[in-house]
Residue frames as qw, qx, qy, qz and C-alpha x, y, z in Angstrom:
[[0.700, 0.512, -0.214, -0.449, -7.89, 13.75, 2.00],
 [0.864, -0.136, 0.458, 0.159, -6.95, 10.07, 1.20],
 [0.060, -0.550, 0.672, 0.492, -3.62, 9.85, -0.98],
 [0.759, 0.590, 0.146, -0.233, -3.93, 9.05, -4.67],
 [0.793, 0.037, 0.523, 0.311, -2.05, 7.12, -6.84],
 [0.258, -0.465, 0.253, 0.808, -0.30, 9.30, -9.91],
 [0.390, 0.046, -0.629, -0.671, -2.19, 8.09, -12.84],
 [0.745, -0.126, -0.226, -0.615, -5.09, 5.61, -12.95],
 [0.762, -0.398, 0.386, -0.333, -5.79, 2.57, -10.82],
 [0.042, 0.325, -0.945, -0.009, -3.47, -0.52, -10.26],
 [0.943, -0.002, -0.021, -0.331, -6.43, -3.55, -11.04],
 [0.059, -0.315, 0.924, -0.209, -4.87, -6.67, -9.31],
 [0.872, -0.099, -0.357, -0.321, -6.74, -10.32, -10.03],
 [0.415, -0.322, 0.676, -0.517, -6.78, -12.08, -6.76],
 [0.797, 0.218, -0.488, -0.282, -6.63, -15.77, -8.30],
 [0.241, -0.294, 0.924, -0.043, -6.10, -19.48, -7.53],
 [0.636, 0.023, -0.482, -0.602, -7.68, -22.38, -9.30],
 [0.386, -0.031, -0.913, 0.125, -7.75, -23.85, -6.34],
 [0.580, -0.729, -0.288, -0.223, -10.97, -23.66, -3.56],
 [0.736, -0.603, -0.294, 0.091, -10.93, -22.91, -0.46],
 [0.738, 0.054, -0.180, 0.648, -7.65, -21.08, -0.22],
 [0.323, -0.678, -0.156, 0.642, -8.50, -17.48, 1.22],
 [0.416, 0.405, 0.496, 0.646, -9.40, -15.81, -1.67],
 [0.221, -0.800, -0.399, -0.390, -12.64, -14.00, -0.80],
 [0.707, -0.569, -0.247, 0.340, -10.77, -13.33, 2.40],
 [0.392, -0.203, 0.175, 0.880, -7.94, -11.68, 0.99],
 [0.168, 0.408, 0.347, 0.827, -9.73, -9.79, -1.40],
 [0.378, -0.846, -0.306, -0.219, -12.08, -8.09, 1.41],
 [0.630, -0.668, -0.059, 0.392, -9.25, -7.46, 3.92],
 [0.508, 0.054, 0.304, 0.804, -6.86, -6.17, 1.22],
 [0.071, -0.761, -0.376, -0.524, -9.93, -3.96, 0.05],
 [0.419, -0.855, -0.275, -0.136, -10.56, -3.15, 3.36],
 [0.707, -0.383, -0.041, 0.593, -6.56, -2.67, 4.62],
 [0.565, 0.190, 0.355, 0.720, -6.03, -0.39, 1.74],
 [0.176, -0.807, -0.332, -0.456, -8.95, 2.03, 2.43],
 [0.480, -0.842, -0.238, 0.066, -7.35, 2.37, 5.54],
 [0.704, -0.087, 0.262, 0.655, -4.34, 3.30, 4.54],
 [0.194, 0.695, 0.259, -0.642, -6.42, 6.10, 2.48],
 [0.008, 0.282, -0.661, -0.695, -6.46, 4.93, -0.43],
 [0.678, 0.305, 0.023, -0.668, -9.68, 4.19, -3.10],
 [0.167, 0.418, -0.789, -0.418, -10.74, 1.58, -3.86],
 [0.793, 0.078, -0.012, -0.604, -13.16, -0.51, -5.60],
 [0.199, -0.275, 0.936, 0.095, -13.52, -4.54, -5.48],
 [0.599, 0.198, -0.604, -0.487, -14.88, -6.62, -8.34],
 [0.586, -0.066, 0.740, -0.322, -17.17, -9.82, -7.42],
 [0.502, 0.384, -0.521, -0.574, -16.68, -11.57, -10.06],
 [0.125, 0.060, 0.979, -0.146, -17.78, -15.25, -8.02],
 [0.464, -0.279, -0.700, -0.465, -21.53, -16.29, -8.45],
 [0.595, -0.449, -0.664, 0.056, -21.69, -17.08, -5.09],
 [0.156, -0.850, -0.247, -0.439, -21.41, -13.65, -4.16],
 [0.793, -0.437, -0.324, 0.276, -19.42, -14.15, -0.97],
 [0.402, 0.136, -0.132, 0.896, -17.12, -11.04, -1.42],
 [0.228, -0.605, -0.322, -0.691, -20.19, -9.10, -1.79],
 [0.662, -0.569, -0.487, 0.007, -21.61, -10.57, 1.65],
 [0.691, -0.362, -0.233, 0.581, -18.57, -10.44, 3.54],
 [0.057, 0.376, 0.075, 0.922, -18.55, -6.14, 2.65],
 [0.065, 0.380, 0.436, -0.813, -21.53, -5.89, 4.64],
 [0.530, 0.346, -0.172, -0.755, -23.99, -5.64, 1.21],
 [0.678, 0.256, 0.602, -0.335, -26.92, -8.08, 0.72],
 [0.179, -0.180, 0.752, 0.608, -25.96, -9.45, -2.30],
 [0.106, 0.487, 0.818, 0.288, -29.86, -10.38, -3.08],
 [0.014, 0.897, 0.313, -0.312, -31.18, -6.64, -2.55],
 [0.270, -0.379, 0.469, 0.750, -28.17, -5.17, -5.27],
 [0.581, 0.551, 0.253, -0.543, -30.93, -3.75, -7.79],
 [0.676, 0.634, -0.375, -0.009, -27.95, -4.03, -10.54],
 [0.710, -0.389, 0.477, 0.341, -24.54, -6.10, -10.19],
 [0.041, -0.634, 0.583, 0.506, -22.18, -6.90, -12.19],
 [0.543, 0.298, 0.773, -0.138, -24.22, -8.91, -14.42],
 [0.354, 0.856, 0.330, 0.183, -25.85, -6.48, -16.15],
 [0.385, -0.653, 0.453, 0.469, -22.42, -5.03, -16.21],
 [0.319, -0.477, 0.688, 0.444, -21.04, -7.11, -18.08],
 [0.471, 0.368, 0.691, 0.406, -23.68, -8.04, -20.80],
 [0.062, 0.202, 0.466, 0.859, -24.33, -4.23, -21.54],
 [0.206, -0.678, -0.696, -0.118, -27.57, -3.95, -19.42],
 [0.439, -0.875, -0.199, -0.037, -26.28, -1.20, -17.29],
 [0.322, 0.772, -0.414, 0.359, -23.41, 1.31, -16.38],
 [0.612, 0.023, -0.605, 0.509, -20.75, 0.34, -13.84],
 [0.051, -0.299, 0.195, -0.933, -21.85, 3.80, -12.06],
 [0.701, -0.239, -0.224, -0.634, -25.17, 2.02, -11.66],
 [0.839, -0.016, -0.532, -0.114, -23.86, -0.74, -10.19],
 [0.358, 0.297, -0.569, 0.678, -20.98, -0.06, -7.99],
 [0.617, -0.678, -0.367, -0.160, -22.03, -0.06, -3.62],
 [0.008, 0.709, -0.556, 0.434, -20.16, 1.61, -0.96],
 [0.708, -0.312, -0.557, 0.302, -19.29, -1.07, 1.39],
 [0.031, -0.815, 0.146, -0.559, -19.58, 1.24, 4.50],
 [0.724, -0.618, 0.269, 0.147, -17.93, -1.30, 7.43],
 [0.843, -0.068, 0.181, 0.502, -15.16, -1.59, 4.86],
 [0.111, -0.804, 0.108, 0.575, -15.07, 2.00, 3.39],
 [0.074, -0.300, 0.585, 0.750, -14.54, 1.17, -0.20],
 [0.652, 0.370, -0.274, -0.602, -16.70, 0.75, -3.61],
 [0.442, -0.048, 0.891, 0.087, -17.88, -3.16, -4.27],
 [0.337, 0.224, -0.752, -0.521, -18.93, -4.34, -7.66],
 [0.563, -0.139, 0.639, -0.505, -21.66, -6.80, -6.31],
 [0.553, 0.199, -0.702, -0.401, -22.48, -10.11, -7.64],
 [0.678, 0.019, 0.466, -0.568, -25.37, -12.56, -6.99],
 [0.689, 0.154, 0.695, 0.136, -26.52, -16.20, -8.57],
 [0.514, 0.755, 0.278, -0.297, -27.19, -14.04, -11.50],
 [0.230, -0.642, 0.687, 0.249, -23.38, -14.11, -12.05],
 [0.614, 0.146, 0.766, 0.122, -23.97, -17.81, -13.63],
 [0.642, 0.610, 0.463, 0.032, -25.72, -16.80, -16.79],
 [0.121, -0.880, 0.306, 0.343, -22.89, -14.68, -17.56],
 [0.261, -0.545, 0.723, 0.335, -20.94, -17.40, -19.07],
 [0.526, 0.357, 0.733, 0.241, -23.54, -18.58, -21.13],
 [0.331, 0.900, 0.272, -0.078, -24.50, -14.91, -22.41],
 [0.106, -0.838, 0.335, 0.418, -21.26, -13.28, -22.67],
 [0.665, 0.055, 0.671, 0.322, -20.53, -16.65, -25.35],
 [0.408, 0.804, 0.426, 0.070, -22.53, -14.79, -28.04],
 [0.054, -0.985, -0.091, 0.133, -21.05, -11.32, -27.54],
 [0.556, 0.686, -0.169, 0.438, -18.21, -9.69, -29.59],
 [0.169, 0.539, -0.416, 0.712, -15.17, -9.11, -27.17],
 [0.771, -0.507, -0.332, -0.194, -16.34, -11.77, -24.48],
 [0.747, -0.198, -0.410, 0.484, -13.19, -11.87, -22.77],
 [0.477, -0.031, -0.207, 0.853, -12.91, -8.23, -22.15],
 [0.243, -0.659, -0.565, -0.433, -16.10, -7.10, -21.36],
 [0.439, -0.821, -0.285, 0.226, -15.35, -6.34, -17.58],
 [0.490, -0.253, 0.024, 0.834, -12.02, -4.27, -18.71],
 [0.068, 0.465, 0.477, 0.743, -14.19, -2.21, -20.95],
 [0.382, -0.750, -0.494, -0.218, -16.50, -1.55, -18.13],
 [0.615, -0.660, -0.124, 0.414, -13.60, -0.53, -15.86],
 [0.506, 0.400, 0.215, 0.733, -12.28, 1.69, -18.28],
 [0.014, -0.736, -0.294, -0.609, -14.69, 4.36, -17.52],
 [0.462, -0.846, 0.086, -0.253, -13.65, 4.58, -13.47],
 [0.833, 0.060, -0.096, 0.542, -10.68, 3.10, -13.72],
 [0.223, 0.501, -0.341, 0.763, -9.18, 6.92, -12.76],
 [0.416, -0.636, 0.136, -0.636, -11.30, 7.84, -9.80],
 [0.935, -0.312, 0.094, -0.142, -9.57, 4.88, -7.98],
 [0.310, -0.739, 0.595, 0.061, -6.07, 3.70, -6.42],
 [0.161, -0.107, 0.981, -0.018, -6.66, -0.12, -6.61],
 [0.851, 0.034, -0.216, -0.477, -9.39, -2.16, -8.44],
 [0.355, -0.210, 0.881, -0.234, -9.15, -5.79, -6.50],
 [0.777, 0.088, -0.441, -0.440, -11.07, -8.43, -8.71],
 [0.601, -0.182, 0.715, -0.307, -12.23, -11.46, -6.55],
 [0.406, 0.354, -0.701, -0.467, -11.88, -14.84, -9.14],
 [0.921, -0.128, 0.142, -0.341, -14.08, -17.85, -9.03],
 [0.584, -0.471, 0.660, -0.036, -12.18, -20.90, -8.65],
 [0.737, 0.245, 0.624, 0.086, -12.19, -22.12, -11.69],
 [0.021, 0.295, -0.482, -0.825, -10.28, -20.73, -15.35],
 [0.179, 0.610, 0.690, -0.346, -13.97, -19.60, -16.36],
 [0.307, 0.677, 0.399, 0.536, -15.18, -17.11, -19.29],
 [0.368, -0.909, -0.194, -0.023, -15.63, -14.96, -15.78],
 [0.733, -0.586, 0.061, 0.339, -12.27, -15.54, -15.03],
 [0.507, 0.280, 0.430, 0.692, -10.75, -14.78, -18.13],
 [0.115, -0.885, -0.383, -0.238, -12.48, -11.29, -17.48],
 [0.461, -0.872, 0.095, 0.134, -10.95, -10.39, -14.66],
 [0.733, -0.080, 0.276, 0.616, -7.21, -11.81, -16.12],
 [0.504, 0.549, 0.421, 0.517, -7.86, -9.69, -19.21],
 [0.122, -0.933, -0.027, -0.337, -8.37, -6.11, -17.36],
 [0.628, -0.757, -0.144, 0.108, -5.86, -6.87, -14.99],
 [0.182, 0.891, -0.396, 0.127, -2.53, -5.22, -14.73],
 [0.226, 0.477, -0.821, 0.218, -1.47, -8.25, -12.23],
 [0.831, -0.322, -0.341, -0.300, -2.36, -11.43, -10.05],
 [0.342, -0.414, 0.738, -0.408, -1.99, -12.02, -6.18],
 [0.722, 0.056, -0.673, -0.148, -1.95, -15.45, -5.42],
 [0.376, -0.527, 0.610, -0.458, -3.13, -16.63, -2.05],
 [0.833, 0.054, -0.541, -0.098, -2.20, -19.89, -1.36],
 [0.685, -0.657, 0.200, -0.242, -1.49, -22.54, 1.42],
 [0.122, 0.620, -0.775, -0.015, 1.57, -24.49, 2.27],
 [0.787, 0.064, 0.592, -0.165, 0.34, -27.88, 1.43],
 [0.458, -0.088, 0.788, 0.402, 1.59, -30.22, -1.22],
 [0.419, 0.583, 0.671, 0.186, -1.47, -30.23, -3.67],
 [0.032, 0.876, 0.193, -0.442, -1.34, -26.40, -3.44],
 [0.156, -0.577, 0.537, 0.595, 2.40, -25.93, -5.16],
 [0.388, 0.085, 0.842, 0.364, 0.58, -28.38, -7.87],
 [0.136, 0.864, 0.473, -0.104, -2.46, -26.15, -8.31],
 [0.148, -0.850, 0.128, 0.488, -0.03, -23.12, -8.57],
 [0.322, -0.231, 0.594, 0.700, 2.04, -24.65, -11.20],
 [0.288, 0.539, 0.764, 0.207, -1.09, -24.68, -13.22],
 [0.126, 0.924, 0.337, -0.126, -1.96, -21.43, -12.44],
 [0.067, -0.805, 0.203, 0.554, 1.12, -19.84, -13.16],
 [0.304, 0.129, 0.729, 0.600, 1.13, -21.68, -16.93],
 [0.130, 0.821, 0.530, 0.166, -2.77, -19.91, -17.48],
 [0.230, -0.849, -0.036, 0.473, -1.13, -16.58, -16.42],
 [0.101, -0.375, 0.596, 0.703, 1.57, -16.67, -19.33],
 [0.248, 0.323, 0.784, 0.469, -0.88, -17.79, -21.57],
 [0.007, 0.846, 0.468, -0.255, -2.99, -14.91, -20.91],
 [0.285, -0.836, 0.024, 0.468, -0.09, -12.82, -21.48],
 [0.260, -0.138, 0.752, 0.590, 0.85, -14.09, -24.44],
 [0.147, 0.452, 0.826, 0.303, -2.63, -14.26, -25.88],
 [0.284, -0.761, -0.584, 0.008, -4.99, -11.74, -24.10],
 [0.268, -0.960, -0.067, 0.040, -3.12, -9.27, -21.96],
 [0.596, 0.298, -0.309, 0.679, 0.68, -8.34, -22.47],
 [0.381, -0.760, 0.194, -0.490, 0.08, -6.18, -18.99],
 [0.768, -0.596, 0.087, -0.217, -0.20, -9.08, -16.82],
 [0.504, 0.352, -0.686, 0.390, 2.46, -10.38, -15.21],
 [0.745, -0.413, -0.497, 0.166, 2.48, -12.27, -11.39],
 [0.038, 0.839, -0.191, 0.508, 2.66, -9.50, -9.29],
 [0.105, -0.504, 0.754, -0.409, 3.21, -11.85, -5.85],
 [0.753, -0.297, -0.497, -0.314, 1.98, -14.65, -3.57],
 [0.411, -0.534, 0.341, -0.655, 0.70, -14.55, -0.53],
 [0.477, -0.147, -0.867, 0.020, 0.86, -17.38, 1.98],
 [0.404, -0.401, 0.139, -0.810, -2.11, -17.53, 3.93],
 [0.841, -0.316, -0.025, -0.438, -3.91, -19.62, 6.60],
 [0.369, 0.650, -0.632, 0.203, -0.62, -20.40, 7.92],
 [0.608, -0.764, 0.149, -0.155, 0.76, -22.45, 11.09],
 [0.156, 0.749, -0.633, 0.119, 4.26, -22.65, 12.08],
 [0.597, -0.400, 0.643, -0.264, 3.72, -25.70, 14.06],
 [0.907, 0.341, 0.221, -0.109, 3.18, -27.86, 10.84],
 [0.554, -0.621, 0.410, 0.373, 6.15, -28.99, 9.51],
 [0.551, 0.335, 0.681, 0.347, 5.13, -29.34, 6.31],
 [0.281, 0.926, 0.158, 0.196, 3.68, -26.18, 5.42],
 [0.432, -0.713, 0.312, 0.455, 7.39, -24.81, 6.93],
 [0.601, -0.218, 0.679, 0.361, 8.86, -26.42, 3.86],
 [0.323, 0.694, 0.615, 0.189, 6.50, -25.56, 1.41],
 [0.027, 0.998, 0.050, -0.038, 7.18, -21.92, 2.16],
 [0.534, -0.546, 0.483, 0.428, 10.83, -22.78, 2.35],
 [0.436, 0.252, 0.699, 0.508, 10.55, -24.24, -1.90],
 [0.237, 0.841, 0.451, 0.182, 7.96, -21.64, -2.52],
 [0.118, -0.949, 0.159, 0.245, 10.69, -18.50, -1.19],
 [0.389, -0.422, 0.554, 0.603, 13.77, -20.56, -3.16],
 [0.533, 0.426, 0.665, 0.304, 11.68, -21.21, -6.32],
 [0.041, 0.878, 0.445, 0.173, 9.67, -17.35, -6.59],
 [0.511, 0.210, -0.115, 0.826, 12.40, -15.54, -4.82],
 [0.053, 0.206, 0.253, -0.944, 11.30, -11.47, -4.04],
 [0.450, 0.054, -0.322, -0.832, 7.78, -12.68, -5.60],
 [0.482, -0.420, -0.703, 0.312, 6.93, -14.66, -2.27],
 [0.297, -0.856, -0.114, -0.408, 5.36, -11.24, 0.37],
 [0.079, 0.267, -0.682, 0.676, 7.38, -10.98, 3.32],
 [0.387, -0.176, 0.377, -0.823, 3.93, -11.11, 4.73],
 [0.289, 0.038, -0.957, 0.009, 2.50, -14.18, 6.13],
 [0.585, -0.353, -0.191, -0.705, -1.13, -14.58, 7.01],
 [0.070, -0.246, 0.924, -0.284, -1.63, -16.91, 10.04],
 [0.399, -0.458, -0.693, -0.388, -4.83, -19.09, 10.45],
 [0.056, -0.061, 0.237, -0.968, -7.06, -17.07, 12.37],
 [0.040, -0.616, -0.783, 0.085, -10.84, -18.00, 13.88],
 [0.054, 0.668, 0.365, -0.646, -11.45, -13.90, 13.90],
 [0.267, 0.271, -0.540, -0.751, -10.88, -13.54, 9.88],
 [0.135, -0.120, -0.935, -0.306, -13.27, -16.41, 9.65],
 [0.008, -0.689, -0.625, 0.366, -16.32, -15.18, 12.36],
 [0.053, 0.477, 0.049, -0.876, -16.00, -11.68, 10.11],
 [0.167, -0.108, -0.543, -0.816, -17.59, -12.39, 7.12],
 [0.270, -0.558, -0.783, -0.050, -20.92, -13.51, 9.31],
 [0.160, -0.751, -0.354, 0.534, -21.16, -10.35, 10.84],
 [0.498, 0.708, 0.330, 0.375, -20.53, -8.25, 7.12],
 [0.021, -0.916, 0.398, 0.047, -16.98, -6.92, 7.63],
 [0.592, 0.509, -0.517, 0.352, -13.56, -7.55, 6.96],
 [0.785, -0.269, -0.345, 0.438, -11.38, -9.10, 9.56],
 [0.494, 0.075, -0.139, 0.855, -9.33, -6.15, 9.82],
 [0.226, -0.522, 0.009, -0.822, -12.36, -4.04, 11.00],
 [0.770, -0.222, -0.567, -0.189, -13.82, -6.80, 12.66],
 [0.708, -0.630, 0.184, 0.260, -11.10, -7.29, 15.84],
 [0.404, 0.852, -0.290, 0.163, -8.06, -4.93, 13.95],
 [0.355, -0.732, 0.564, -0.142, -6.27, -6.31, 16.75],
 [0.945, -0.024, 0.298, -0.133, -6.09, -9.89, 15.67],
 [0.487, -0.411, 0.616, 0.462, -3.09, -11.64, 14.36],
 [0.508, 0.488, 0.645, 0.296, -5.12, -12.34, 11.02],
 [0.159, 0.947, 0.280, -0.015, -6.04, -8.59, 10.76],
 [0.389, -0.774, 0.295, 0.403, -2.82, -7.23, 12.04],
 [0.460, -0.192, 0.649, 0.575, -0.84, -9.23, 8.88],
 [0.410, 0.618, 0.557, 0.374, -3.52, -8.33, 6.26],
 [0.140, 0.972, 0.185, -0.034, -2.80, -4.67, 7.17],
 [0.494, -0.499, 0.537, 0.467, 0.84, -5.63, 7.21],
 [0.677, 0.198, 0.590, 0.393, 0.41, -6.75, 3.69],
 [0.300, 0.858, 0.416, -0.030, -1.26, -3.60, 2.49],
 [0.023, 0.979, -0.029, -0.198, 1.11, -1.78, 3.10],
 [0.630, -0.130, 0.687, 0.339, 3.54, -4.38, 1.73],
 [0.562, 0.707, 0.352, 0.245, 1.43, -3.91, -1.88],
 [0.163, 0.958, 0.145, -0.187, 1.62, -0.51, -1.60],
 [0.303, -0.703, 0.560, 0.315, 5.49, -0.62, -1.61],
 [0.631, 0.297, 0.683, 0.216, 5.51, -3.08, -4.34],
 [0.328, 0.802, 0.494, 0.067, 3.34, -1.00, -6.35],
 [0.150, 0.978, -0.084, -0.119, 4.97, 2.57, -5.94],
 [0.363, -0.370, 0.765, 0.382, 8.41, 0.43, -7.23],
 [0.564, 0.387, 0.724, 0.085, 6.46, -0.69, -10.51],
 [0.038, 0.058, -0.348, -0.935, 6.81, 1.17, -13.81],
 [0.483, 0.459, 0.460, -0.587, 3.33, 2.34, -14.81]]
């Protein structure tokens, strides 16, 4: 029987307002690291462009419901929800249909907390809720902040990055001040690493004296087999488990987990 958290699920927003940085990545391998680990859990696509969805292994354009009609009220979460079965957990699917979201949810009483309402109702029967965040501080995004108990940050060691971060950790206290008193910056991950760059060395060097014990020990490396898995619809870490990419994203899991079972509920 997979081990269960004591009370209801830890929901973690997997943010950066910056592209390209190994979001969608993390959030599938984390999904998928954590299931193996035996633990439940369900991941939120909360992008447009559906790519978490994909990379599970579930046609994002054959998802009768998504989280769309989630989130304006068209349809239960129960109705929505897919088993990703090469990753072994519950996905939340989302398709272009994701877009009109941020023009309908304008209208609607309690726009910003439409997707925590929705996760209310399975928010026990799950360890970990993982929200994947479009790139961009969005009505969508503000969604996922608002339900979330905390935010992983993957990010690279490059200059522009530590500038992108400062941003994001100002939108994080404002959230918390405004929106959620939960959330709070639970870590950051560095990901798509290489030691041979001397720059990103440094970067992780400012980013472990600035952040302290709220830098991972775990260090993603760049990795061509986390990148050929989402074309074949799986996580890296089912994909070739042996790979250095896979190997550190199931290091990490079990990195959260510690974290996590140190956290007051």
């Amino acid at each position: 029987m997979p081990e269960t958290l004591p009370t209801s699920a830890r929901i973690f927003c997997i943010a950066n307002q910056k592209g390209g940085v190994g979001k969608t990545t993390t959030s599938i391998n984390l999904a998928a690291a954590l299931a193996q680990l035996g633990k439940n859990v369900l991941l939120v696509d909360l992008d447009p462009q559906g790519n978490a969805t994909m990379g599970s292994g579930i046609d994002k354009n054959e998802a009768a419901v998504n989280l769309y009609q989630v989130l304006i009220g068209a349809a239960d979460i129960r109705e929505a929800r897919l088993r990703s079965h090469t990753g072994q957990y519950d996905v939340l699917p989302a398709n272009r249909e994701m877009s009109g979201a941020e023009i309908d949810l304008v209208q609607m009483p309690g726009r910003e907390t439409r997707l925590k309402q929705a996760l209310s109702s399975v928010q026990d029967e799950y360890d970990f809720v993982l929200v994947d965040c479009p790139p961009t501080l969005s009505l969508l995004t503000l969604n996922g902040l608002a339900s979330a108990h905390g935010v992983i940050i993957p990010m690279q060691c490059e200059y522009f990055a530590l500038e992108g971060l400062s941003d994001l950790v100002n939108t994080i206290k404002r959230i918390y001040r405004n929106l959620n008193p939960d959330l709070e910056l639970i870590g950051l991950l560095r990901v798509m690493y290489d030691t041979r760059v001397t720059l990103q060395q440094q970067v992780s060097a400012q980013l472990e004296a600035h952040f302290g014990e709220k830098v991972f020990q775990t260090i993603v490396p760049r990795n061509v087999r986390l990148a050929e898995a989402p074309s074949h619809g799986m996580p890296g870490v089912v994909y070739d488990r042996s790979s250095r990419g896979a190997r550190a994203y199931l290091a990490f899991g079990e990195e959260l987990v510690r974290r996590v079972g140190g956290m007051a509920r």
